[in-house]
N, CA, C and O of each residue as an XYZ file, in Angstrom:
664
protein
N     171.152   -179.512    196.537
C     170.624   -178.175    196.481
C     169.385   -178.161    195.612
O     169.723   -178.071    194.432
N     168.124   -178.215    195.761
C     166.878   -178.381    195.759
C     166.275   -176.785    195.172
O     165.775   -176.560    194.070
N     166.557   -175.624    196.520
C     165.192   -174.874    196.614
C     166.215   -173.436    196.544
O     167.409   -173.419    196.843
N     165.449   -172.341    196.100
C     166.089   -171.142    195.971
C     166.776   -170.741    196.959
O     167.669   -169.956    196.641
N     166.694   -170.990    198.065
C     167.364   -170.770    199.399
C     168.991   -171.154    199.069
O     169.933   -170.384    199.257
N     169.079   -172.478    198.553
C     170.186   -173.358    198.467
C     171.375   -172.774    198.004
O     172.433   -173.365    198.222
N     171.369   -171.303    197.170
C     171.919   -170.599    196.220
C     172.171   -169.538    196.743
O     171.289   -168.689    196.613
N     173.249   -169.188    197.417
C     173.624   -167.973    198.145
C     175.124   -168.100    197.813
O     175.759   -169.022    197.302
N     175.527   -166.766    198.309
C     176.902   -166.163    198.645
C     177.424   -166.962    199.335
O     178.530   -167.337    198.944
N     176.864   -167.590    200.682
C     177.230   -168.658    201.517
C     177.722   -169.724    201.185
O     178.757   -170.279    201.552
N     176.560   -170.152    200.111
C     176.449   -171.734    200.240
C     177.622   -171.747    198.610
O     178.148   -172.781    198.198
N     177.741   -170.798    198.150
C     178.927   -170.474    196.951
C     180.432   -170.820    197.843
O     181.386   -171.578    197.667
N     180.017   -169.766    198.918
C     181.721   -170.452    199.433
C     181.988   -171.595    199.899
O     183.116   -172.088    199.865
N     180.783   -172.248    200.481
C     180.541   -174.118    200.967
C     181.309   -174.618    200.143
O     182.387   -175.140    200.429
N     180.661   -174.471    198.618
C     181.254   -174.919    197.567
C     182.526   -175.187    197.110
O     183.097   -176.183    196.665
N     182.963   -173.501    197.442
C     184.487   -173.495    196.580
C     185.083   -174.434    197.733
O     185.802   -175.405    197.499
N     184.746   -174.074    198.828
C     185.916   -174.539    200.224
C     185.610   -176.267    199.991
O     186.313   -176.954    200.732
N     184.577   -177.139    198.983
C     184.827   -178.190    198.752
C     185.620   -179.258    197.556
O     186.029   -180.419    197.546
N     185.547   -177.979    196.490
C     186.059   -178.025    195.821
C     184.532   -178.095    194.471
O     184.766   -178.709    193.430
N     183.665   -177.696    194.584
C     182.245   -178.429    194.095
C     181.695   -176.859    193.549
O     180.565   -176.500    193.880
N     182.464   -176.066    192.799
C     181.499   -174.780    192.092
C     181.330   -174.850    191.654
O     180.444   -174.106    191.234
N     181.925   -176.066    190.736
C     181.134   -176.635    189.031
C     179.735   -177.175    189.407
O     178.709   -177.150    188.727
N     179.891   -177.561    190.373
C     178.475   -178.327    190.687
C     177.499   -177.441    190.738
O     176.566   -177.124    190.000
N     177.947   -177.076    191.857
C     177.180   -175.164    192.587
C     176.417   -174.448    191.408
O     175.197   -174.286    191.411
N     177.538   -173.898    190.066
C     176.796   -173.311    189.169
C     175.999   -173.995    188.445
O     174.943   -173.436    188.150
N     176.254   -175.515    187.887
C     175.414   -176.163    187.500
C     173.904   -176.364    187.991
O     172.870   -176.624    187.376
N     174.140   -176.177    189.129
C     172.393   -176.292    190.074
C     171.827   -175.336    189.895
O     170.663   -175.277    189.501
N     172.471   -174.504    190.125
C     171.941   -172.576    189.815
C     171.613   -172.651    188.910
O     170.406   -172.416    188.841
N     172.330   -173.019    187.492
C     171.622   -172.521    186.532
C     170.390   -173.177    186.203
O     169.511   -172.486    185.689
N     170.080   -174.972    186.512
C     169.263   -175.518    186.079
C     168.032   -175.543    187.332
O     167.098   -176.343    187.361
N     168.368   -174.169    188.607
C     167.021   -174.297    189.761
C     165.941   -173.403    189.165
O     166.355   -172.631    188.300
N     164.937   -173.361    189.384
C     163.949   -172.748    189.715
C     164.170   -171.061    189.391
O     164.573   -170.561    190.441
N     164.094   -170.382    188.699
C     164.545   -168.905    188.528
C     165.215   -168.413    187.703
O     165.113   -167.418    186.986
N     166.117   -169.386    187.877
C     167.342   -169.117    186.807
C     166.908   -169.731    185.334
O     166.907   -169.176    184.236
N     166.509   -171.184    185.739
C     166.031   -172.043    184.164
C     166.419   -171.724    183.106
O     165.744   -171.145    182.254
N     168.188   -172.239    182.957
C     169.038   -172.020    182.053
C     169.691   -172.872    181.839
O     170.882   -172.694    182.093
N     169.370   -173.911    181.402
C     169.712   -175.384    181.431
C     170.822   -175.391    180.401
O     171.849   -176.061    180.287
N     170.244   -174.374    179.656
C     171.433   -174.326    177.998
C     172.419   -173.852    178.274
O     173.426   -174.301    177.727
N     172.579   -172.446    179.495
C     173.993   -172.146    179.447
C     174.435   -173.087    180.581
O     175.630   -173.376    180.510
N     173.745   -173.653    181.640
C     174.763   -174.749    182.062
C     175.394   -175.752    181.618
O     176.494   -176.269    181.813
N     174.199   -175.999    180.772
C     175.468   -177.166    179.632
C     176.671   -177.196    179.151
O     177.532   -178.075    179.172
N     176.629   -175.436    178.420
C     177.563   -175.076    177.300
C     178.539   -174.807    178.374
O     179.702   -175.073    178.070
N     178.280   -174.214    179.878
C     178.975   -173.909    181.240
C     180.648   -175.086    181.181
O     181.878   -175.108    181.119
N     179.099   -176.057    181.283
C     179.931   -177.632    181.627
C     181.267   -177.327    180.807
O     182.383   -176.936    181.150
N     180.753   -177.631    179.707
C     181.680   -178.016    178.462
C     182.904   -177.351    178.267
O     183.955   -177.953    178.043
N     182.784   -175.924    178.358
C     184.051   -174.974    178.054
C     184.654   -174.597    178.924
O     185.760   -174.173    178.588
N     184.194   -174.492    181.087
C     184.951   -173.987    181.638
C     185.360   -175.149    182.671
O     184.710   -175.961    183.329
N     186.799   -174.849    182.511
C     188.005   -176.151    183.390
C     187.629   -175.719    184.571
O     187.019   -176.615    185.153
N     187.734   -174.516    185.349
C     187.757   -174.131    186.426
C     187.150   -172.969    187.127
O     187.070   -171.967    186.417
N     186.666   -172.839    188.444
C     186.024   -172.025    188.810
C     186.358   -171.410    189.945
O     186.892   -172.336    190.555
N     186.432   -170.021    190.985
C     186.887   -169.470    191.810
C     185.795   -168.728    192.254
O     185.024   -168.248    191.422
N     185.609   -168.555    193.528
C     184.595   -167.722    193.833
C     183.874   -167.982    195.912
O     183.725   -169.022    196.553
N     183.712   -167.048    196.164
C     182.715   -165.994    196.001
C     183.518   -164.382    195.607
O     183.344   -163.523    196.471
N     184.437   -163.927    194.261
C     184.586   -163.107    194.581
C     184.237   -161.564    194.352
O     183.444   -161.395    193.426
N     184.649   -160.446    194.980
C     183.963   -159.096    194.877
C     184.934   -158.538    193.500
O     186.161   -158.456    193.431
N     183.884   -158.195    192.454
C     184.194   -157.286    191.643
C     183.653   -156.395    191.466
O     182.460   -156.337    191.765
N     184.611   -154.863    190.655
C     183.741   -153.681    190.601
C     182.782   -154.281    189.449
O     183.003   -155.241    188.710
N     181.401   -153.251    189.526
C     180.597   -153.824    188.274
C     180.930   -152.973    186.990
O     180.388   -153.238    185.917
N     182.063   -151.685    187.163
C     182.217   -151.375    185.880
C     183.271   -151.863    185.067
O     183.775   -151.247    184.128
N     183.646   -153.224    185.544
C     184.842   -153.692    184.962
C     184.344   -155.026    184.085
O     184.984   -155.565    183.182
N     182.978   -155.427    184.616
C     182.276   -156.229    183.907
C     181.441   -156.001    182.592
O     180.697   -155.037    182.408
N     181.747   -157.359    181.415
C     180.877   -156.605    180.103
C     179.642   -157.731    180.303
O     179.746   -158.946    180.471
N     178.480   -156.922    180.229
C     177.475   -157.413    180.603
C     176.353   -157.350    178.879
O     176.279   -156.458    178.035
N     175.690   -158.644    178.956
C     175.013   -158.519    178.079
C     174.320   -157.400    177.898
O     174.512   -156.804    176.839
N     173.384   -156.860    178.841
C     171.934   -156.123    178.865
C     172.079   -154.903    180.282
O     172.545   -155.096    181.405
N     171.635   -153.970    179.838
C     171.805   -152.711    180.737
C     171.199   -151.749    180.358
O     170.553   -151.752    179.310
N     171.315   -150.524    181.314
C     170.896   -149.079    180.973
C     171.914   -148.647    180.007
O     173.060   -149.078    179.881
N     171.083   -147.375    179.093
C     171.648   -147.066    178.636
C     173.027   -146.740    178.713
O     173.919   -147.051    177.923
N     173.107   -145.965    179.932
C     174.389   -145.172    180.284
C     175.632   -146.221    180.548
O     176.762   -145.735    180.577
N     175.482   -147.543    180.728
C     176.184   -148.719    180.836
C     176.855   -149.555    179.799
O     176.019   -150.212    179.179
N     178.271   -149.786    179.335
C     178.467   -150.438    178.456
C     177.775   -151.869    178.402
O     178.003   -152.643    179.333
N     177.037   -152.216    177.482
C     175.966   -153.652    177.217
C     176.392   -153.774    176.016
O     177.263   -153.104    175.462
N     175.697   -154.751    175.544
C     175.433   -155.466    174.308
C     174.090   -154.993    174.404
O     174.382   -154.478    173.325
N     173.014   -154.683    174.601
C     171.422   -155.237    174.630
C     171.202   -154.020    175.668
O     172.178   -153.431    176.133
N     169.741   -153.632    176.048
C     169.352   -152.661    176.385
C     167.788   -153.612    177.551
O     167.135   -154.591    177.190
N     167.690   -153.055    178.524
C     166.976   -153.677    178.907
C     165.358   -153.459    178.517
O     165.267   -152.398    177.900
N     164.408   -153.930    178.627
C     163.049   -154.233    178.208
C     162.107   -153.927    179.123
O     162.382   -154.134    180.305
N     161.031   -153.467    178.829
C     160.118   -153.180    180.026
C     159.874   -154.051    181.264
O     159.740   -153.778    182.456
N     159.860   -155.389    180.446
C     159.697   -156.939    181.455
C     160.935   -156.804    182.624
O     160.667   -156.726    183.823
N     162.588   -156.784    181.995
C     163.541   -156.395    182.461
C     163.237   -155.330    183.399
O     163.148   -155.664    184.580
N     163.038   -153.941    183.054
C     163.448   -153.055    184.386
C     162.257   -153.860    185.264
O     162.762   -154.191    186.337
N     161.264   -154.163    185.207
C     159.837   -154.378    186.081
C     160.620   -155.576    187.048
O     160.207   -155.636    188.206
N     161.552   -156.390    186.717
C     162.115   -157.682    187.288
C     162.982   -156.708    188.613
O     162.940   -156.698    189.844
N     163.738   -155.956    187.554
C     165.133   -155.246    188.331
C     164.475   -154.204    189.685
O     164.782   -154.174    190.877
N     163.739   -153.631    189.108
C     162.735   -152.917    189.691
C     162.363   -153.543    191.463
O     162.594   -152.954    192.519
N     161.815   -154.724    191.281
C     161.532   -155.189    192.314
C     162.751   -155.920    192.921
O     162.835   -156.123    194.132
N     163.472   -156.216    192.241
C     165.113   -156.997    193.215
C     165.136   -155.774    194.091
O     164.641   -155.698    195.215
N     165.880   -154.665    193.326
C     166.479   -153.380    194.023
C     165.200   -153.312    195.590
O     165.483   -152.971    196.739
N     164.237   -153.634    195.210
C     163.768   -153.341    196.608
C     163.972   -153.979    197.540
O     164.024   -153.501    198.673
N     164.192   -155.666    197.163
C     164.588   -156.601    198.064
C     165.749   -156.479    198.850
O     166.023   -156.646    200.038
N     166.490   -156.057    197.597
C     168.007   -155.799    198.183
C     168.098   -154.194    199.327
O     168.910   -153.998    200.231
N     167.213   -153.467    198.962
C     166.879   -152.341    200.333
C     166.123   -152.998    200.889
O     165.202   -152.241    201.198
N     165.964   -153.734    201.147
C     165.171   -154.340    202.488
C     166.444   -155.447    203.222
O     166.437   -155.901    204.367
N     167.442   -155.662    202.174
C     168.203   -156.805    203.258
C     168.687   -158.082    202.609
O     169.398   -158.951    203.112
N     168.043   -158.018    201.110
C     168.263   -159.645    200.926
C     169.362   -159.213    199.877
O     169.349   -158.136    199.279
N     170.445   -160.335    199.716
C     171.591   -160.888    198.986
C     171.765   -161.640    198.332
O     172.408   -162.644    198.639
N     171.123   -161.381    196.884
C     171.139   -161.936    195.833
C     172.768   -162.808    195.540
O     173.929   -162.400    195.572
N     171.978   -164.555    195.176
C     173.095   -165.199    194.652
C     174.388   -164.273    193.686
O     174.371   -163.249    193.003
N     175.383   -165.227    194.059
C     176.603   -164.560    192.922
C     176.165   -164.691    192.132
O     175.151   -165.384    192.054
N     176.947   -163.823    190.699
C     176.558   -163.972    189.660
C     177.472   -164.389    189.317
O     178.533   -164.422    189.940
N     177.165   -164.967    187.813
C     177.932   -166.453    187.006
C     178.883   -165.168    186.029
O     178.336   -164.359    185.279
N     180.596   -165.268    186.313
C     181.497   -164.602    185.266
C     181.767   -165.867    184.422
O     181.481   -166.995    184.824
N     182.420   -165.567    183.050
C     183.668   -166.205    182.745
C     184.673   -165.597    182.320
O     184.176   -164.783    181.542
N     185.970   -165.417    182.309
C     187.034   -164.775    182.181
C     187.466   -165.245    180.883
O     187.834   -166.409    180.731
N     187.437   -164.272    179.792
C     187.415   -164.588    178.514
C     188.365   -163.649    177.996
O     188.432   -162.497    178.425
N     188.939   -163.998    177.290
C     190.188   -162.920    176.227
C     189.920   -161.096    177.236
O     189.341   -160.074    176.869
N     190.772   -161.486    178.752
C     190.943   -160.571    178.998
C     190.094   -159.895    179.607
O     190.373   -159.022    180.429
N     188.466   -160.379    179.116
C     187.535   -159.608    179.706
C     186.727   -160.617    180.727
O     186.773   -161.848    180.733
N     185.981   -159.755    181.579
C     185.286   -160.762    182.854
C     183.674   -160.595    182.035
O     183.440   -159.408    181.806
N     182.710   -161.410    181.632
C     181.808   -161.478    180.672
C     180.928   -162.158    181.681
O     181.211   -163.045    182.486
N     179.745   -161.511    181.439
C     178.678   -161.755    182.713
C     177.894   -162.955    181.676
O     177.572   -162.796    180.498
N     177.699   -164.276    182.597
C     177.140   -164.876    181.928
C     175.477   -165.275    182.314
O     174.714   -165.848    181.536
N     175.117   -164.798    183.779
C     174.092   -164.869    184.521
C     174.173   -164.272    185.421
O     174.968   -164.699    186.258
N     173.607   -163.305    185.664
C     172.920   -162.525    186.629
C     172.808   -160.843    186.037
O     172.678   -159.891    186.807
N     172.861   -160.753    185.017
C     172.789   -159.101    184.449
C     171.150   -158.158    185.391
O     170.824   -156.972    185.452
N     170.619   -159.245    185.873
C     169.270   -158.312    186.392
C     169.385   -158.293    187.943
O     168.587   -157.581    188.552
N     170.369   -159.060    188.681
C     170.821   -158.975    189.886
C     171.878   -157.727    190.378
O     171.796   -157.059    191.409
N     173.190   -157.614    188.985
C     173.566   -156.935    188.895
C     172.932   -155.339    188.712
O     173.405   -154.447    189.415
N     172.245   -155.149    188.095
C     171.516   -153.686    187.953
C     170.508   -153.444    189.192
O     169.842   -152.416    189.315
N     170.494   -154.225    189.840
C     169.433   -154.066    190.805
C     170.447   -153.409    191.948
O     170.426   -152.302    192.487
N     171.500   -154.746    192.121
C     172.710   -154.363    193.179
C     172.964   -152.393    192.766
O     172.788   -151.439    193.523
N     173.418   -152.402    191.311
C     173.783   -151.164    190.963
C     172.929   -149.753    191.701
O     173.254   -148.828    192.445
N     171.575   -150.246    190.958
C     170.640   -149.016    191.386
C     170.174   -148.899    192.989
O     169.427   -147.962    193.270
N     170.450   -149.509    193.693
C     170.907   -149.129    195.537
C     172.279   -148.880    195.626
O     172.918   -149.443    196.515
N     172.864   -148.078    194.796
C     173.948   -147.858    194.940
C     175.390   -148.540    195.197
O     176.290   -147.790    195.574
N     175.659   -149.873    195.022
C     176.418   -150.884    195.522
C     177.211   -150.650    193.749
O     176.721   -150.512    192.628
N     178.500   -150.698    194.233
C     179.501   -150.626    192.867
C     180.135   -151.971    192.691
O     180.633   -152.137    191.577
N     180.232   -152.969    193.530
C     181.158   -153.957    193.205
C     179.567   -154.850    193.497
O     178.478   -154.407    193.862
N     180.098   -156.556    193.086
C     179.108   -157.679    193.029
C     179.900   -158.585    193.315
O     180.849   -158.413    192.551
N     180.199   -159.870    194.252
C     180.343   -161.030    194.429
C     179.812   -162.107    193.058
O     178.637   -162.349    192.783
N     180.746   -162.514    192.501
C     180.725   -163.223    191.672
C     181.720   -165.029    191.791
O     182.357   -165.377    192.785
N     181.583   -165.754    190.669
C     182.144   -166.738    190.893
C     182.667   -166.314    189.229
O     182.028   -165.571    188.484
N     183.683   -166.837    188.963
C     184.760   -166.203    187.678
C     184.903   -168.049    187.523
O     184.911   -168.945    188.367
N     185.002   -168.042    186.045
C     184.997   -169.382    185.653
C     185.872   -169.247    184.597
O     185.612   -168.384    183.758
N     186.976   -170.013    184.455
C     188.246   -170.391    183.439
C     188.151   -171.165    182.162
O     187.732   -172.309    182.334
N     188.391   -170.885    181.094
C     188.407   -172.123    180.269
C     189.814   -172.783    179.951
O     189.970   -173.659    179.100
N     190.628   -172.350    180.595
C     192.024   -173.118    180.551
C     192.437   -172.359    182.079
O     191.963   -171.433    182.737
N     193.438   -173.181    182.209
C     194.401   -172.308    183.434
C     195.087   -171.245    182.845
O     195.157   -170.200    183.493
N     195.627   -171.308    181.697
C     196.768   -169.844    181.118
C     195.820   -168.790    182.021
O     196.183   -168.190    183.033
N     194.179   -168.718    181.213
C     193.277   -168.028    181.626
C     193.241   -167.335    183.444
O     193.099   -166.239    183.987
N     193.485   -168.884    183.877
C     193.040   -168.285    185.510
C     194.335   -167.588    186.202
O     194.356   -166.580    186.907
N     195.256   -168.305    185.850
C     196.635   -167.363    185.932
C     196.800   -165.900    186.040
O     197.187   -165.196    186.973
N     196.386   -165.613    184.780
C     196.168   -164.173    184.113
C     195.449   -163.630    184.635
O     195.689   -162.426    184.547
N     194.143   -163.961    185.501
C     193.050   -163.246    186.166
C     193.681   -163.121    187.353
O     193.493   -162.056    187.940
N     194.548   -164.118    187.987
C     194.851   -164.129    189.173
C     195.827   -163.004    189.521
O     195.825   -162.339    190.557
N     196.987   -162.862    188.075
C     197.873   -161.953    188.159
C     197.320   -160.485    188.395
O     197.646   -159.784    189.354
N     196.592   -160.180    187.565
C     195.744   -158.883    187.309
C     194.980   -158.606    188.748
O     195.075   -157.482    189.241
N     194.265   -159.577    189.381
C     193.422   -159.381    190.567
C     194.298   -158.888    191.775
O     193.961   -157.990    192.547
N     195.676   -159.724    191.837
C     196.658   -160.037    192.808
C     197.407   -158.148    192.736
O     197.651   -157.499    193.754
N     197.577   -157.755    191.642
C     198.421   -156.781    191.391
C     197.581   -155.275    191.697
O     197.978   -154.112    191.773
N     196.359   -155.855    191.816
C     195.615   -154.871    192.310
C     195.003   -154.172    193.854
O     194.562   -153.081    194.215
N     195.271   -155.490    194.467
C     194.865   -155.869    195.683
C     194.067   -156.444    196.242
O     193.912   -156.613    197.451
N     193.228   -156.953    194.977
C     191.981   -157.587    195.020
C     192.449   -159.092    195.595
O     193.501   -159.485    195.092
N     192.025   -159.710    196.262
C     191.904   -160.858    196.619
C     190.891   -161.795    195.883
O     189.664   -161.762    195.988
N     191.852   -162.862    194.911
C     190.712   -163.150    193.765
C     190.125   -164.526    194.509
O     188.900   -164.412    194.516
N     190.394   -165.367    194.930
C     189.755   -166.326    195.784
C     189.234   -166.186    197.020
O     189.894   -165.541    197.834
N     188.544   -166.493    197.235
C     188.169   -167.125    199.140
C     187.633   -168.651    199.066
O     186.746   -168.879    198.244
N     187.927   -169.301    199.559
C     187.832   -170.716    199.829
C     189.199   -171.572    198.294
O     190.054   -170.984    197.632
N     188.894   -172.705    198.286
C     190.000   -173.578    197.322
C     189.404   -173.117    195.729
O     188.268   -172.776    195.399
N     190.277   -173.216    195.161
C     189.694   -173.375    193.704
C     188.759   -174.330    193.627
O     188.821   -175.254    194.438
N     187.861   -174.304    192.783
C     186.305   -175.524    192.466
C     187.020   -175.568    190.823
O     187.276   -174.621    190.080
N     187.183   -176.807    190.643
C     187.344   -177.426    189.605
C     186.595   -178.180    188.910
O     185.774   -178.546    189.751
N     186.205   -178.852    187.573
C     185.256   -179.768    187.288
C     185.683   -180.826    187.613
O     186.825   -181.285    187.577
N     184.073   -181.519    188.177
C     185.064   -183.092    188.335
C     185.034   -183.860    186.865
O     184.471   -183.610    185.799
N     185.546   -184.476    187.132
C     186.338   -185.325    185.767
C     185.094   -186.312    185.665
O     184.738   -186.926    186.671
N     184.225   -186.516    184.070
C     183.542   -187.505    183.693
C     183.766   -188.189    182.752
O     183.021   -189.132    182.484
């Protein structure tokens, strides 16, 4: 996976259905756009396991950076809306921004990449986001699975993506 194209919703489920989302997010983070080499690293290191392409609401997600009216950490920046600004148009025109990178952390689903995909999705009106949810133990994925399962949510599509072993 080379070129921005390579990084879709699609080619996310290629992935899981190979077992290869560790890989998947690893490329994402270190392609062209994303150039986040640091959180793929730290990615590597802490999460055992990965699931995905799946649909979550976006108000259930804690996201670094947002509008005001949005629980964030961080507030977005002129540079920020001007980015978001122009997704949202893409996305009214048709295009389908890659998943965005979760990890499932003490309970909470914690956006680790894509907070400007997400607000873009938001502001065309779209409430849920296709994501890939990443584990740092199994207790973890269990617990997400229980919670997802009890809801009706269907937390997988394709196999679990696991790291491969180095």
């Amino acid at each position: 996976m080379s070129s921005e194209t390579d990084f879709s919703i699609e080619t996310a489920r290629e992935a899981a259905t190979l077992g290869q989302l560790a890989e998947w997010v690893e490329g994402f983070l270190r392609s062209p756009g994303s150039d986040n080499e640091e959180l793929a690293e730290q990615l590597e290191r802490t999460v055992g396991s990965w699931i995905g392409a799946v649909r979550l609401p976006m108000d259930r997600l804690h996201r670094l950076a947002g509008p005001p009216e949005q629980p964030t950490l961080g507030r977005l920046d002129d540079e920020d809306r001007e980015v978001v600004t122009d997704m949202a148009a893409e996305v009214a025109g048709g295009w389908e921004p890659p998943p965005v990178v979760v990890v499932y952390r003490n309970g909470q689903l914690v956006v680790e990449d894509g907070n400007h995909r997400i607000e873009s999705l938001r502001r065309t009106g779209r409430s849920h986001v296709r994501a890939l949810v990443g584990f740092e133990d199994e207790d973890a994925r269990e617990r997400f699975e229980q919670v997802w399962l009890s809801t009706g949510e269907t937390p997988t599509e394709g196999k679990p993506g696991r790291r491969r072993d180095t």
